[in-house]
ROFI-627056 format. One record per residue (C-alpha): y, z, x; residue number from 1; residue in one letter. Coordinates in steps of 0.05 Angstrom, whole numbers. Layout:
REM residues N
+--------+--------+--------+------+------+
:      Y :      Z :      X : resi : resn :
+--------+--------+--------+------+------+
:      Y :      Z :      X :  NUM :    a :
...
+--------+--------+--------+------+------+
END
This chain:
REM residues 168
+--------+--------+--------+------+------+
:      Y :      Z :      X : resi : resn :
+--------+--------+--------+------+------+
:      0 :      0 :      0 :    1 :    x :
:     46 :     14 :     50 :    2 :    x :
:     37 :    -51 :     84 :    3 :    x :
:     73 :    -83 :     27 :    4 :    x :
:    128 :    -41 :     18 :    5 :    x :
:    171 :    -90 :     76 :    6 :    x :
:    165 :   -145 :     11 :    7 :    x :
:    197 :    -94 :    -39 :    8 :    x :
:    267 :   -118 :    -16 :    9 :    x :
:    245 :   -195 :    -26 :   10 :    x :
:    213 :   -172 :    -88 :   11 :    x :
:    275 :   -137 :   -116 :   12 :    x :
:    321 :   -195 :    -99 :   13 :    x :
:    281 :   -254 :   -129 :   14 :    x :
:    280 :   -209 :   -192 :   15 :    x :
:    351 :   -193 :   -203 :   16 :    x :
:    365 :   -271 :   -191 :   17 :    x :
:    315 :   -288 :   -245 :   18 :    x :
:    350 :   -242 :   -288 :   19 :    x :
:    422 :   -273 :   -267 :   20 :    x :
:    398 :   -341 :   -277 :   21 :    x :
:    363 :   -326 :   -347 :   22 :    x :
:    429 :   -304 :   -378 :   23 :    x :
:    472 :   -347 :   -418 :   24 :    x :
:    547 :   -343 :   -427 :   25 :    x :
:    560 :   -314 :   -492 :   26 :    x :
:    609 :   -362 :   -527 :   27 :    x :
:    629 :   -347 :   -606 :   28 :    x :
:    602 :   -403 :   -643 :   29 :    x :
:    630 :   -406 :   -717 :   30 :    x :
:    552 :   -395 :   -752 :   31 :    x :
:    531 :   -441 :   -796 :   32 :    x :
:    489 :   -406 :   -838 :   33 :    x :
:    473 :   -416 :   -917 :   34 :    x :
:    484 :   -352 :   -954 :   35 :    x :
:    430 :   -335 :  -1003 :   36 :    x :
:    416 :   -384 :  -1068 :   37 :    x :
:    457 :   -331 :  -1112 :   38 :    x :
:    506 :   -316 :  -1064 :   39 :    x :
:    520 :   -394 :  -1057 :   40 :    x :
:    520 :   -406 :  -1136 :   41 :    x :
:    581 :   -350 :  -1137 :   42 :    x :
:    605 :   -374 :  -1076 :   43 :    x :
:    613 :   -446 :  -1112 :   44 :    x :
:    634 :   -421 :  -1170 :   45 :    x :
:    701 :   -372 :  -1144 :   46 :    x :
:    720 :   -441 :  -1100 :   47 :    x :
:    710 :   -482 :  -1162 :   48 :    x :
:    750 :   -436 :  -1211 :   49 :    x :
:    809 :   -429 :  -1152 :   50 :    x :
:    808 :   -505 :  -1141 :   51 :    x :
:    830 :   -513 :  -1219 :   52 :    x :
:    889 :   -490 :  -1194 :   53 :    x :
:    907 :   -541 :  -1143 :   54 :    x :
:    977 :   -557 :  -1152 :   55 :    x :
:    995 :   -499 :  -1200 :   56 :    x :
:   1075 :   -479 :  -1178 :   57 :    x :
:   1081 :   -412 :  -1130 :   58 :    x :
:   1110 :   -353 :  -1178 :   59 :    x :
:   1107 :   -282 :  -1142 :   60 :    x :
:   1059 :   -238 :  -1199 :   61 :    x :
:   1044 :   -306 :  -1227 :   62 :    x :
:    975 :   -304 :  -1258 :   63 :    x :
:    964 :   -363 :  -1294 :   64 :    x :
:    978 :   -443 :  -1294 :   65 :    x :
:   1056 :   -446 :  -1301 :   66 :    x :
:   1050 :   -407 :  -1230 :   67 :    x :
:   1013 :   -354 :  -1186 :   68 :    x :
:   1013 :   -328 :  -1118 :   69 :    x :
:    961 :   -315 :  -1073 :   70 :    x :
:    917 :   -254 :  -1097 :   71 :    x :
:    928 :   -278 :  -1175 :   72 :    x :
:    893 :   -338 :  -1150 :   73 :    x :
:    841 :   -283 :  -1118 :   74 :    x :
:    838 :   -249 :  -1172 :   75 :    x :
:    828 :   -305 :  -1221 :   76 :    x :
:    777 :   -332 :  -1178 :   77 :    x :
:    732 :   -280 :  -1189 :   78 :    x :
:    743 :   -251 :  -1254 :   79 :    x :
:    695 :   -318 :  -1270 :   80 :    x :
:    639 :   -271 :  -1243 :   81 :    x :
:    666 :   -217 :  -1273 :   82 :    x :
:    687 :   -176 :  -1209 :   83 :    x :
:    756 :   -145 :  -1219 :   84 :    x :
:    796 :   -149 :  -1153 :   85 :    x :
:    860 :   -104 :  -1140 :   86 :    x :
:    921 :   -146 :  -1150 :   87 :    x :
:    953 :   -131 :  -1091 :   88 :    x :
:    929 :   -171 :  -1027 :   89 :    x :
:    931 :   -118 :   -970 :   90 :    x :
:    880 :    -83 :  -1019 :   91 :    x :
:    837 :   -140 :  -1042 :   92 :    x :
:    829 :   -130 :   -958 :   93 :    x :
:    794 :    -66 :   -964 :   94 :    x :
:    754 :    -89 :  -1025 :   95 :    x :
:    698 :   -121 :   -984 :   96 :    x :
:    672 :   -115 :   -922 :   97 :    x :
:    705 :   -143 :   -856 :   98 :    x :
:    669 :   -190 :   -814 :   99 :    x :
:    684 :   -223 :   -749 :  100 :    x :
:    714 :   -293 :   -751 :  101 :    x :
:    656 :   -332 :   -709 :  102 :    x :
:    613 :   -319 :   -769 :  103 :    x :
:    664 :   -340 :   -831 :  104 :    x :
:    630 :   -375 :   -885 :  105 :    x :
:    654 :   -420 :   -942 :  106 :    x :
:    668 :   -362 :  -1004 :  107 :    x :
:    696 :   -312 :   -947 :  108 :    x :
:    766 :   -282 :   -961 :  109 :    x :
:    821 :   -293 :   -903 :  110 :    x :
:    878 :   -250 :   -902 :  111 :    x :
:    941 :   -258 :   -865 :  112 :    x :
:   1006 :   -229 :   -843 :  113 :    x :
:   1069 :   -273 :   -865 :  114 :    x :
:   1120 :   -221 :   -875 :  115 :    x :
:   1127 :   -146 :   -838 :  116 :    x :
:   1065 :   -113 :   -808 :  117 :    x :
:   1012 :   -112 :   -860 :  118 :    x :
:    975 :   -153 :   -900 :  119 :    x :
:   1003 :   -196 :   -947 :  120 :    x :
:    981 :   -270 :   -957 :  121 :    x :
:    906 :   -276 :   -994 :  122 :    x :
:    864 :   -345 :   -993 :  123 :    x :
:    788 :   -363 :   -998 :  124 :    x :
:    756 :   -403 :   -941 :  125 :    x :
:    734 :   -468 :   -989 :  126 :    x :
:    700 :   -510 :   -921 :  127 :    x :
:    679 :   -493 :   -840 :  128 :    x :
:    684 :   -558 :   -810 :  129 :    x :
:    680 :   -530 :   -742 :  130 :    x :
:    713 :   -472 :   -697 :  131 :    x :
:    784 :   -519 :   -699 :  132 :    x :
:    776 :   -533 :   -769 :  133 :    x :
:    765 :   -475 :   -819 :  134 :    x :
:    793 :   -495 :   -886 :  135 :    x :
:    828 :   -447 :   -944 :  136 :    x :
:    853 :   -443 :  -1005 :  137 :    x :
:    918 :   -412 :  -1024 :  138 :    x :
:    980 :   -399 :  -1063 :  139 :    x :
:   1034 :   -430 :  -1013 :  140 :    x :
:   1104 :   -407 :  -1027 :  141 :    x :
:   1139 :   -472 :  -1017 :  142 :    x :
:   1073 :   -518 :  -1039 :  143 :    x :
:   1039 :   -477 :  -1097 :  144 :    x :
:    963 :   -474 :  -1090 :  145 :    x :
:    933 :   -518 :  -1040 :  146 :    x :
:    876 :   -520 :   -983 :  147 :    x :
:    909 :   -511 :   -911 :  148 :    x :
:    864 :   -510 :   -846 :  149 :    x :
:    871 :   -441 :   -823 :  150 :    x :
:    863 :   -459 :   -755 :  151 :    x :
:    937 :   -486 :   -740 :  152 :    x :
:    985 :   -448 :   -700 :  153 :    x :
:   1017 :   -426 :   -765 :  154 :    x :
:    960 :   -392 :   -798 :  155 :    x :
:    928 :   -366 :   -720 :  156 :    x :
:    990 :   -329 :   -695 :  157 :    x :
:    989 :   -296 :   -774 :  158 :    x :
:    916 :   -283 :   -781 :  159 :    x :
:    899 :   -210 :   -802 :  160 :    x :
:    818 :   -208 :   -821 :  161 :    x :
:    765 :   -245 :   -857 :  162 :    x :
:    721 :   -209 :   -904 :  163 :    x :
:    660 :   -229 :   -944 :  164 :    x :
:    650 :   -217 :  -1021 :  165 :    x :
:    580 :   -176 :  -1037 :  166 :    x :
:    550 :   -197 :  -1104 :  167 :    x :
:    495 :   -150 :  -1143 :  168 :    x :
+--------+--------+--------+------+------+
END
């Protein structure tokens, strides 16, 4: 036994470089993954219920089609499932849980910061295209409800979390 212990050094070395070279650089990818059957029949039906309101006018409380802002649209969105948000958008933050943005999925809520320090722009992520291209639906003050990409400078340097609705 102790004739071997001169290879323990050549041992140890060849080991810790197999272990270097067997790691991979850990890059975020934006995941791709299908939520469950029920979770994507909700999932299509929120973005289909907030899509009727493409175009609608920008009214801050609005609720309805002669004009709403963003967490009316939230709000309106899911009442369709019957899930009753909180009206106010730095709350419907807290209503689900956060998740990371490399694994945001189409039905996921993003919520920004336009104005002071907290939360207070609402939208629902409608397509993932890729990592540059991450599109959402919202009530835009000067536009009314439309989809935006979230991934422009504009919505980046504003974005606050991303959270994703739990169905029962």
């Amino acid at each position: 036994m102790t004739k071997h212990k001169k290879y323990y050094p050549f041992f140890a070395i060849i080991l810790l470089m197999m272990v270097i070279t067997s790691c991979r650089t850990n890059r975020t990818k934006i995941s791709h993954e299908h939520p469950t059957s029920k979770e994507n029949i909700q999932t299509k039906k929120i973005i289909q219920t907030a899509r009727t309101y493409i175009g609608v006018p920008y009214k801050s409380g609005g609720n309805d089609e002669k004009g709403i802002d963003c967490s009316g649209l939230l709000c309106n969105s899911f009442k369709e499932l019957g899930i009753k948000l909180p009206r106010i958008s730095w709350q419907q933050s807290e209503y689900f849980p956060a998740i990371n943005l490399p694994n945001i999925q189409k039905g996921d809520l993003v919520f920004f910061v336009t104005s002071g320090k907290n939360i207070s722009h609402a939208g629902i992520v409608t397509e993932v295209k890729s990592e540059e291209e991450i599109i959402f639906i919202h009530a835009s003050t000067s536009k009314g409800v439309i989809e935006d990409n979230m991934m422009t400078n504009y919505w980046k340097s504003r974005f606050a979390k991303v959270c994703r609705p739990q169905y029962k």
